[in-house]
N, C-alpha and C positions, 0 to 999 in steps of 0.2 A: 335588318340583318347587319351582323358587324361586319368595320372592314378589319382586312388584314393587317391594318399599322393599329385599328384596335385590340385586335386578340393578340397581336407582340407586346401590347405595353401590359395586356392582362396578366401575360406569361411570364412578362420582365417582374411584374410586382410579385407575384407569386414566388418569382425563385427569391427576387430579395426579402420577403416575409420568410420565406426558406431560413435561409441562410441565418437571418436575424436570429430566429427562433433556436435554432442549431447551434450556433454559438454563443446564445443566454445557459441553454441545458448542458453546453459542453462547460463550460465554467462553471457553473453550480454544483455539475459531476466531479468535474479538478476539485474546487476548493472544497466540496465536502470530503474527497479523498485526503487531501490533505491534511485536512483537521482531521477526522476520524482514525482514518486507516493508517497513517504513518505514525502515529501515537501507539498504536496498538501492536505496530512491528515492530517498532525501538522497545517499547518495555517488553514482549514474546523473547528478543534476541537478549535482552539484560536477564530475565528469568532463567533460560536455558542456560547461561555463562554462572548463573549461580547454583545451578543444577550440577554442572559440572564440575565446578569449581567443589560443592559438601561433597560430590560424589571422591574426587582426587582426595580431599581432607578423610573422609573418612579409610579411603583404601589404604590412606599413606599411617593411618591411626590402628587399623585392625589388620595391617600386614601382620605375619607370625616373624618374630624376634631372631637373628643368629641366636644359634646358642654359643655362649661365651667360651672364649679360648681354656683351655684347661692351663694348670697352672706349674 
């Protein structure tokens, strides 16, 4: 039968394989967000500013004209 300074050190290894394992997946999580997903919000946000940007050009292009002062 175990003793009970047995079954603490089982429970102490346990949380620190925990914890180990926990913060291998949490870094693999970060850096693949970072490489992946921050790439892919910077150019979404550069696309959208070019969107809006043809959209301005064109409004400012097929506005309808004053018509000209008479003379």
């Amino acid at each position: 039968m175990a003793t009970a300074q047995q079954v603490l050190n089982n429970a102490a290894d346990g949380l620190r394989k925990l914890a180990k394992s926990t913060g291998k997946a949490g870094w693999i999580a970060g850096t693949t967000f970072l490489i992946l997903v921050v790439p892919l919000i910077i150019e979404m946000d550069r696309e959208q500013q070019l969107v809006e940007f043809e959209t301005q050009q064109l409004t400012a292009l097929t506005a309808p004209t004053a018509p000209a002062a008479a003379k």
